[in-house]
C-alpha positions as CSV (number, residue, x, y, z in Angstrom):
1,X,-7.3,-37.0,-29.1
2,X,-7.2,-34.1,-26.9
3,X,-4.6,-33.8,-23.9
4,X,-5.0,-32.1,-21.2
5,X,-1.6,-30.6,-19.0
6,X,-0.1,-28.6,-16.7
7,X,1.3,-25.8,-19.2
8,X,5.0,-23.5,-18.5
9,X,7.2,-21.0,-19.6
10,X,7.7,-23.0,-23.2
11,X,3.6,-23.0,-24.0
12,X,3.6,-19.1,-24.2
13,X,3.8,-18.4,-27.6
14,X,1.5,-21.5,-28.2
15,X,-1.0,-19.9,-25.6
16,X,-0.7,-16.2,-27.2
17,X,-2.0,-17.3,-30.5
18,X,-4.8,-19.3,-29.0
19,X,-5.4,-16.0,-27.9
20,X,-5.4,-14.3,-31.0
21,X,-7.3,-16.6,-32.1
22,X,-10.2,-16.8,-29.9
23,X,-10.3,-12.7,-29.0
24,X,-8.7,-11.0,-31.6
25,X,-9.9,-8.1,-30.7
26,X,-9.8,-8.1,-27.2
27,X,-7.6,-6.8,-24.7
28,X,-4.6,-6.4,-27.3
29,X,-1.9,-6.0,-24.6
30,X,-2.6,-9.7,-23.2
31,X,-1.3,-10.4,-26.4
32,X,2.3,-9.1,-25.3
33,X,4.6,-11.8,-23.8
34,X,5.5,-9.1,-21.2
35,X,2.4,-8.2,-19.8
36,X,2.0,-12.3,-20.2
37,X,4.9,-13.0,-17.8
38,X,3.6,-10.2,-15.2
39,X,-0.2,-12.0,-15.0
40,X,1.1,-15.7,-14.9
41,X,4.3,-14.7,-12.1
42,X,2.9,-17.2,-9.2
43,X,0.4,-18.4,-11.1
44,X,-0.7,-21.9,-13.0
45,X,-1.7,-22.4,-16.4
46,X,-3.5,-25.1,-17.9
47,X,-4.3,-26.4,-21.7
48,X,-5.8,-28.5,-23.5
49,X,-4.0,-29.9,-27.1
50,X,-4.5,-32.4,-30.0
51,X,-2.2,-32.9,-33.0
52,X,-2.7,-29.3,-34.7
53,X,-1.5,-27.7,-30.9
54,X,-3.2,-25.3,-27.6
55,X,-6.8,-25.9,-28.6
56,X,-7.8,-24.6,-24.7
57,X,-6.2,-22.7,-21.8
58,X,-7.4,-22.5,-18.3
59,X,-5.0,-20.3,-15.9
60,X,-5.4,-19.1,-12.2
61,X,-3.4,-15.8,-10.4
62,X,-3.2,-15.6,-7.2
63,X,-5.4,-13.5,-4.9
64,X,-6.2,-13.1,-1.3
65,X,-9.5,-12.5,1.2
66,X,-10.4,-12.1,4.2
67,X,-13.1,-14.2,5.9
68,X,-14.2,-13.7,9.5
69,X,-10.9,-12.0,9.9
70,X,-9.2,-15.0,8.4
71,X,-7.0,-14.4,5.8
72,X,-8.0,-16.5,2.5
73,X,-5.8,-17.2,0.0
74,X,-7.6,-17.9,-3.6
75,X,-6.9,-18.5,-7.3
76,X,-8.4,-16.4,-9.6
77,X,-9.2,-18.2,-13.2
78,X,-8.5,-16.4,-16.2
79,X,-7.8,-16.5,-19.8
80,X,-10.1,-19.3,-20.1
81,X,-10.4,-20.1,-23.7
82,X,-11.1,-22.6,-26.6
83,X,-10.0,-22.4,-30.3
84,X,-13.5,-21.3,-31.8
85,X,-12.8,-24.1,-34.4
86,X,-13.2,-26.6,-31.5
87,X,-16.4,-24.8,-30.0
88,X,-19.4,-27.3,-29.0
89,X,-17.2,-30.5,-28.2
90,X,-17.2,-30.1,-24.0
91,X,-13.4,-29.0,-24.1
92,X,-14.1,-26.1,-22.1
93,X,-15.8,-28.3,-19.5
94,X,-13.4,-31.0,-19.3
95,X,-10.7,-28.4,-18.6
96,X,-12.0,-26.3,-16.3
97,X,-12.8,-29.5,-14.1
98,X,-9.2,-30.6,-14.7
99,X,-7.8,-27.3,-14.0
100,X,-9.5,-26.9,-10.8
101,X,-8.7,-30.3,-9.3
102,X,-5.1,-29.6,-10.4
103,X,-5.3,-26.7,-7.7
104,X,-7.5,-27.6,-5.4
105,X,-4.9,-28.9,-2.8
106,X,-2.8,-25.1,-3.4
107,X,-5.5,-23.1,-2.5
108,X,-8.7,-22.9,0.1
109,X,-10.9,-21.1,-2.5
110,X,-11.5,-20.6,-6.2
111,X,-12.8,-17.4,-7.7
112,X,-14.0,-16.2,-10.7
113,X,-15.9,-14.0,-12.5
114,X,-18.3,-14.6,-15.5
115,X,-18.3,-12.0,-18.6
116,X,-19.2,-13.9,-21.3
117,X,-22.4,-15.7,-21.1
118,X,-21.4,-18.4,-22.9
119,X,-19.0,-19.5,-20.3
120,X,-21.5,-19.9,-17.3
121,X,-22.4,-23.5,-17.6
122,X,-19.1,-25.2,-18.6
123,X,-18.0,-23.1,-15.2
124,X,-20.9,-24.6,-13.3
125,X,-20.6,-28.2,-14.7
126,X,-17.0,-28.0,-13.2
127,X,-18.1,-27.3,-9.8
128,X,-18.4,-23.5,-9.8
129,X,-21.1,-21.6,-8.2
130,X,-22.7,-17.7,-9.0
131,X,-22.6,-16.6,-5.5
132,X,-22.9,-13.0,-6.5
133,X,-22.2,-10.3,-8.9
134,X,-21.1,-6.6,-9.3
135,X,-22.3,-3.6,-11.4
136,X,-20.1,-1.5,-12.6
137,X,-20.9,1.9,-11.0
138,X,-19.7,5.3,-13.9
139,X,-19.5,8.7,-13.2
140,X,-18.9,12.2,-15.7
141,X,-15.4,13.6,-14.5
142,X,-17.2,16.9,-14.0
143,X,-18.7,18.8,-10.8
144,X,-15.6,17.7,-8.2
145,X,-15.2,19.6,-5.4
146,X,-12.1,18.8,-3.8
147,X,-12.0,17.3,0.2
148,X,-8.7,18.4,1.4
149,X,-6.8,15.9,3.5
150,X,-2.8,15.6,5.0
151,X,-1.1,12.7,2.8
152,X,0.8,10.1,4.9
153,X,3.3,7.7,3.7
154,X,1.7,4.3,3.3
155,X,2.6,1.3,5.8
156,X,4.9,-1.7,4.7
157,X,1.6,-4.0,4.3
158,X,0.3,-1.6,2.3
159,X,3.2,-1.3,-0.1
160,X,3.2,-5.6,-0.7
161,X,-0.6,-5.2,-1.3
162,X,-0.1,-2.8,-4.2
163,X,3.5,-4.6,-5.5
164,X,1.7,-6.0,-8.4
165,X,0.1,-2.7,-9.6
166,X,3.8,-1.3,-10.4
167,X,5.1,-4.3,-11.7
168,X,3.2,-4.2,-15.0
169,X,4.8,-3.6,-17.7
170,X,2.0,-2.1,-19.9
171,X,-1.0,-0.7,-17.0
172,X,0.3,2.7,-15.4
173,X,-1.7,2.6,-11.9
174,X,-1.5,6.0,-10.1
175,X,-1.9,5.3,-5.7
176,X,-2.9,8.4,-3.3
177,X,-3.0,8.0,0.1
178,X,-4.2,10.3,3.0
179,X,-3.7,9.7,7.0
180,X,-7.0,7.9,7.1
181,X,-7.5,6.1,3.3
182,X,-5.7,4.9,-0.2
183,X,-7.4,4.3,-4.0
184,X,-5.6,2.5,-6.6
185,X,-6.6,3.6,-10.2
186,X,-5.9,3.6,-13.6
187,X,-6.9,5.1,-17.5
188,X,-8.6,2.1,-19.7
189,X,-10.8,2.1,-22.5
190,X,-14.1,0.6,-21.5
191,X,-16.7,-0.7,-24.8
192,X,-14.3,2.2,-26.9
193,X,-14.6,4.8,-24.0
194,X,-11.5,6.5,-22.4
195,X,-12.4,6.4,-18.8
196,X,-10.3,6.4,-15.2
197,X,-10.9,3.6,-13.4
198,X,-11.1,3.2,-9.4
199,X,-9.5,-0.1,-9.5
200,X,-8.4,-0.7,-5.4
201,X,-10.1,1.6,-2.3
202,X,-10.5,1.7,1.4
203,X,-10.8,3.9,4.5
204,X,-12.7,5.9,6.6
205,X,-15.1,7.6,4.0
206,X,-14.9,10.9,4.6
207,X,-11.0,10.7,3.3
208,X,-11.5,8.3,0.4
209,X,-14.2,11.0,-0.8
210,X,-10.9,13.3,-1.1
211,X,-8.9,10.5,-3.1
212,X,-11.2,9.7,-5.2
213,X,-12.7,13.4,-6.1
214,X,-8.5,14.2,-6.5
215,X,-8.6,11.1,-9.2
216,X,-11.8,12.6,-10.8
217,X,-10.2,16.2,-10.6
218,X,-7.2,14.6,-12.6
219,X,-8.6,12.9,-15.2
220,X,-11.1,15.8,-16.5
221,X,-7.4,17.8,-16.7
222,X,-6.3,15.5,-18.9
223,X,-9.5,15.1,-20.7
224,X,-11.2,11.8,-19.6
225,X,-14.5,12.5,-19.1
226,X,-15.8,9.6,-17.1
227,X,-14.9,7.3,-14.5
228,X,-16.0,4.0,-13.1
229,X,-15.8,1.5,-10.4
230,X,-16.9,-2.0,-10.3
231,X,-18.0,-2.9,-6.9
232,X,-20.2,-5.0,-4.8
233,X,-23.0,-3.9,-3.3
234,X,-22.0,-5.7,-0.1
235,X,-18.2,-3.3,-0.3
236,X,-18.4,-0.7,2.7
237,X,-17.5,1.8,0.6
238,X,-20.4,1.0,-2.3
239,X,-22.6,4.0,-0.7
240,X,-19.1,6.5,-0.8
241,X,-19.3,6.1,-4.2
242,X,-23.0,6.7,-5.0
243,X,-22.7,9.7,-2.8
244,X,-19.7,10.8,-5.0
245,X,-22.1,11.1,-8.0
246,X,-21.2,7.2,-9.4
247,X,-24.6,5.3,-10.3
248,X,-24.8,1.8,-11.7
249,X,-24.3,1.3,-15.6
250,X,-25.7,-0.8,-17.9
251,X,-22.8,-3.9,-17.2
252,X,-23.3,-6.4,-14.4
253,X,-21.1,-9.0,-13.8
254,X,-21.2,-12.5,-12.0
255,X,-18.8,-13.4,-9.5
256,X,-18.2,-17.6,-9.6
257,X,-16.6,-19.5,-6.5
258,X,-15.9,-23.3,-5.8
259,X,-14.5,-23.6,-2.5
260,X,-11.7,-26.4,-2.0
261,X,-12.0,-26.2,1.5
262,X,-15.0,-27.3,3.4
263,X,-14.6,-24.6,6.2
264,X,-14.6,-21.7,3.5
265,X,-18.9,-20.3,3.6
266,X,-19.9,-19.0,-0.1
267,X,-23.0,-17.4,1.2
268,X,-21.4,-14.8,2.7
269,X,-21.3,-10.7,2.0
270,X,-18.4,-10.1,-0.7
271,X,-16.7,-7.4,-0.7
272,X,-15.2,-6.9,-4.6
273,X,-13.6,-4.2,-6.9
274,X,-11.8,-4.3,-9.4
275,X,-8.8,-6.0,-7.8
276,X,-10.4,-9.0,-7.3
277,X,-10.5,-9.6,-11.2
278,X,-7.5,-9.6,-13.9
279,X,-9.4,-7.0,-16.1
280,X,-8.4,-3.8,-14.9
């Protein structure tokens, strides 16, 4: 008999097993209870058990958007995983749909985004929709020429925005900021590849060009030799980049919405990077 719950603080080393488990191989330092308790602070968490223990897990993280200048907030669902002993027997279904009507009254708006293919219909069959998705765009670190600009001290706003990047524990984000733009970005390893990623960005272009080719100009000096950016083609700032030198990659991801609130329009332009995932 499987149960389905609200999970908390006392699932967590229950939930990191499952996780070793199901992505052994995967994203390692989601496997530390530290970076754990940074993902999941204001967030929900969901699971699914039977007699042997957390067979599934279903969480959300808080996000926010704005929509015809309205500010949005939204849940973002991650970690969603099943024991693969318990593949094929709808659990993945049963608790995304639980897991969603759990929330539904928190929150206008649900997002998510689709990396695994096999995940796509069990999202769907719990009332999620593919109302976009977002290439990631990659760059070589070489041939920057820098844009000088004056540096400015960001505003209050700007500092609660970008709280969470220095609160983890394990990602080291670096932010610049100029009088007229700011970019938010980090080292990763993408499919084995050291690479700098532009993970949060906005301002007038002509300045973020000087950010980011200042990012670009940093990693090559410390011998990472590409950079990427995932990013909607509806983002303002998706032609900066392709004149930067960035072009779209092989990797193409699908961004998943279920809006809780009748007011909230899916077909609409979205605006995404990577700081409307958990990934990066």
């Amino acid at each position: 008999m499987i149960e389905m719950r609200e999970a908390g603080e006392r699932d967590r080393d229950a939930i990191l097993a499952l996780r070793r488990r199901a992505f052994p191989g995967v994203d390692r330092e989601k496997q530390d209870p530290a970076f754990w308790a940074w993902e999941f602070a204001g967030g929900r968490m969901f699971i699914a058990q039977d007699g042997s223990g957390v067979v599934g897990h279903f969480g959300f993280v808080p996000r926010r958007f704005y929509i015809v200048e309205r500010e949005v907030r939204a849940l973002l669902a991650v970690d969603a995983m099943v024991d693969p002993r318990m593949h094929r027997q709808g659990i993945f279904t049963k608790l995304a749909r639980f897991a969603a009507d759990a929330v539904r009254h928190e929150a206008p708006l649900g997002i998510a985004w689709q990396i695994r293919p096999a995940v796509l219909e069990g999202m769907k069959r719990a009332g999620w929709q593919a109302v976009t998705s977002a290439p990631v765009l990659v760059r070589p670190t070489l041939g920057s020429i820098p844009i000088p600009f004056p540096r400015s001290a960001p505003t209050a706003q700007e500092i609660a925005d970008r709280a969470r990047f220095d609160a983890s524990p394990i990602w080291k984000y670096v932010r610049r900021e100029n009088n007229e733009a700011h970019l938010v970005s980090r080292d990763s390893v993408l499919k084995g590849v050291n690479t700098h990623c532009l993970v949060d960005f906005g301002g007038e272009p002509r300045a973020l060009r000087a950010l980011i080719d200042d990012a670009i100009r940093d990693a090559r000096r410390r011998g990472v030799r590409l950079a990427a950016a995932l990013v909607s083609r509806d983002h303002p700032h998706f032609a900066t980049l392709l004149r930067a030198g960035f072009l779209p990659g092989p990797h193409r991801f699908r961004f998943l919405a279920q809006a809780f609130d009748a007011s909230i329009r899916l077909e609409q332009r979205w605006a995404l990077t990577w700081a409307s995932t958990d990934h990066v």
